[in-house]
GULO-33329 format. One record per residue (C-alpha): x, y, z; residue in three letters. Coordinates in steps of 0.05 Angstrom, whole numbers, plus 5000, padded with zeros to 4 digits. Example, Ala and Ser with C-alpha at 12.3 -4.5 7.8 and 13.67 -1.06 7.14 Angstrom:
BEGIN
524649105156ala527349795143ser
END
This chain:
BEGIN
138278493487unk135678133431unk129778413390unk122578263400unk117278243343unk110178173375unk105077843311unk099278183288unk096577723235unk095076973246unk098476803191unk105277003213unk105176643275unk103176073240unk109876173193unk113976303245unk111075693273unk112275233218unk119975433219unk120974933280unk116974303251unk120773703224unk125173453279unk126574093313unk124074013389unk119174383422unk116774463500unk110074753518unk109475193581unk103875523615unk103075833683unk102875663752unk097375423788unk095175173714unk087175273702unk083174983652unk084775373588unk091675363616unk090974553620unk087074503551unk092174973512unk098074463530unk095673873512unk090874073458unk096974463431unk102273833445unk096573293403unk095673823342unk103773903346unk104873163346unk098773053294unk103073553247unk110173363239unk112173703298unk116773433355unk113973673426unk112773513507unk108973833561unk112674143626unk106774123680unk108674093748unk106274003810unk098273753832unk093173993784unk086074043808unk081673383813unk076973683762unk082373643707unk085373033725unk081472603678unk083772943622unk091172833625unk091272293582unk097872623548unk104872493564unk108473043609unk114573143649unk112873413717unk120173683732unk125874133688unk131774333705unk136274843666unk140474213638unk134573983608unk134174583563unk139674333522unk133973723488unk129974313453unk129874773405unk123975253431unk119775483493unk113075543471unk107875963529unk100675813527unk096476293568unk102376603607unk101777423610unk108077463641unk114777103650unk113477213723unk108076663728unk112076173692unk111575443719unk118175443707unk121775783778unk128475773741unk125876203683unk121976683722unk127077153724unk132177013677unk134077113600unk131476543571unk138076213527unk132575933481unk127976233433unk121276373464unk113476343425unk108176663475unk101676623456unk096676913499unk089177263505unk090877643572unk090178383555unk096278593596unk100778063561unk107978353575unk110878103503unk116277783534unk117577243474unk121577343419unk116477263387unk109077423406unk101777333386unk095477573436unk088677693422unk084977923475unk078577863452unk078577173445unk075376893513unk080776373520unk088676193498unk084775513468unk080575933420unk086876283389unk089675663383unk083775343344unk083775913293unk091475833292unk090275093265unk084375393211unk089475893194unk095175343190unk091174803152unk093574423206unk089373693222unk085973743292unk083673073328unk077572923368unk082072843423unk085673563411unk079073893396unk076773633463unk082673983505unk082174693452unk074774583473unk075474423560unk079175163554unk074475493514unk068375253572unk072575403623unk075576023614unk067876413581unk064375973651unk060375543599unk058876123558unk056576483613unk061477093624unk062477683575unk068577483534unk063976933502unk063477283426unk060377073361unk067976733354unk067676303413unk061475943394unk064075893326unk069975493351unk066975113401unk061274883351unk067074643308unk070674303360unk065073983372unk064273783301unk071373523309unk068672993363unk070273433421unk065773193476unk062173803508unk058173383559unk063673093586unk066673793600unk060974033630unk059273463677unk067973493706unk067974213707unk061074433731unk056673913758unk061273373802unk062873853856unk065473453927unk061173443986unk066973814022unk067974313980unk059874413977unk060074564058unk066674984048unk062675394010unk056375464049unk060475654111unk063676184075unk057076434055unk054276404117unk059576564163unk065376944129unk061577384073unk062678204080unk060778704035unk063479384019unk060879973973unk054080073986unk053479243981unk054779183911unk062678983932unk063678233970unk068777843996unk071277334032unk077477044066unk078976234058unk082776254118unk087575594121unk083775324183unk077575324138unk081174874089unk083474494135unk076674384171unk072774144109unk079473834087unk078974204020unk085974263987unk087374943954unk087874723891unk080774493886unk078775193903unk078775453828unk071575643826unk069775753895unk068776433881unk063376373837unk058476183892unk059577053906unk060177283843unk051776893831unk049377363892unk043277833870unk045778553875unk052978393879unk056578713824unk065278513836unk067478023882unk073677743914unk075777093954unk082977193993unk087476634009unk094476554055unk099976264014unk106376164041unk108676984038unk102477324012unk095577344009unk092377153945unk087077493920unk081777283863unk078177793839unk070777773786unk066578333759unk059478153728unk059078983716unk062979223654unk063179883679unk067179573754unk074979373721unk077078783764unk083178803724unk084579533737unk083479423821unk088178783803unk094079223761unk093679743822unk095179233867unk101078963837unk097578353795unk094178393730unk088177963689unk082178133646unk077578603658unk071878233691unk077577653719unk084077793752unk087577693806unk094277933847unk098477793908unk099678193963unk105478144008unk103378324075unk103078034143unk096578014159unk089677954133unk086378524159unk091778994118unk090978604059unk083278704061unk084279464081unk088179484018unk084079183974unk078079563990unk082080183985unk083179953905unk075379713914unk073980483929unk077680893873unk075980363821unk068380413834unk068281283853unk071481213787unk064781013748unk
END
């Protein structure tokens, strides 16, 4: 088994780092069902590798949401196969906590026969890299990787500050959630600085939502809302046949769960989903004291504290709800 040094100092990682510039090849990965800080740590990592003597593409399969798609004005192979493996000299994992969630299938599960960089901010990052650098109080993977270029003297763009920055909004909710520290307005005002274009951000991310997706959520309000514990507990199940009858596709459901979580009174909240052997569950706390990521970890899946999410393998959805409210229960008799 080979040996695993997990980083404590900026600095290292940005030696170890520098070991695989000039002509050695590197390929950025991130996990599945990529969000926005997932999205923005690729390619604002691929244009500040490619802006410093580094050699470097983007694996990023499958359909990304419509929100992003404006942004992926970088070059990207949506397919890998072990072959390909053979054209590089590193894997390099933005934002992944665990090998599990991988976009990779292939290396879900496997030994990885190259050297792996993981740099993270999830909390309950498994250290599966060689080598490995998280900082979990740092509200997104984007903001480690801005102070990794400060800490590099590495040249950042207007067009990499831009994607560092899309992360950073996405992953605090514009500023608006907890993680959003001293640190993560001091990078995003620097970004900015940079030419990073904040407006733009804000108008693809939070204020161009579809018609469709508008009435999805108003029916699910209206029709499909339940609340547990005393009220201060709701959820909601996006049943397929609701997708299907505001023709919404999943992967444009990112933030439905916000229209909950914005309820007066309502303290932790969760939006359930079939996929193809489980039901999905998303799961937000406004309430430090209420551990979405400990209900989350109890349930198999893992996240931060105030955003996580997990997957449960059952066949129906009135188990999985009876199970999640079960985790809903000891995590909030807990407090």
């Amino acid at each position: 088994m080979k040996e695993k040094h997990t980083f404590t100092l900026l600095s290292a990682l940005a030696e170890k780092l520098k070991e695989f510039q000039n002509g050695r090849r590197i390929l950025l990965l991130a996990h599945e069902k990529p969000d926005g800080d997932a999205i923005g740590s690729l390619l604002g990592m691929y244009c500040m590798l490619k802006e410093n003597n580094f050699e470097a593409e983007i694996f990023l399969p499958g359909e990304i949401p419509d929100m992003y798609k404006d942004f992926l004005s970088c070059p990207y192979r949506k397919e890998l196969t072990p072959s390909d493996l053979k054209n590089f000299d590193l894997l390099l994992f933005l934002d992944c906590a665990n090998q599990k969630r991988c976009s990779a299938d292939f290396l879900k599960d496997k030994e990885n026969i190259l050297p792996v960089l993981n740099i993270d901010h999830h909390p309950d990052n498994s250290a599966f890299g060689d080598w490995n650098y998280f900082d979990s109080r740092k509200a997104a993977t984007c903001e480690v990787l801005y102070f990794l270029a400060e800490e590099a003297g590495f040249t950042l763009s207007a067009k990499a500050a831009e994607f560092l920055l899309l992360g950073i909004i996405t992953d605090s909710g514009c500023f608006r959630y907890d993680n959003t520290l001293p640190s993560t307005l001091l990078a995003a005002s620097s970004l900015m600085e940079k030419g990073a274009d904040r407006r733009k951000i804000i108008e693809k991310c939070y204020l161009a939502k579809p018609e469709n997706l508008a009435l999805l959520e108003s029916d699910l309000l209206c029709n499909h809302l339940k609340k547990s514990a005393d009220g201060i507990f709701a959820y909601a199940y996006m049943s397929p046949e609701l997708l299907e009858k505001y023709k919404v596709d999943v992967r444009n459901t990112e933030q439905v769960i916000e229209c909950i979580r914005q309820l007066d009174n309502v303290k932790a909240c969760a939006v359930m989903r079939k996929e193809k052997d489980c039901f999905k569950l998303s799961l937000r706390s406004k309430e430090p004291g209420i551990s979405v990521g400990r209900i989350a970890r109890s349930l198999g899946g893992g996240g931060h504290e105030m955003a996580a999410g997990c997957s449960l393998f059952v066949t129906d959805p009135e188990e999985a709800v009876c199970l999640l409210l079960d985790a809903v229960e000891k995590e909030i008799s807990s407090i």
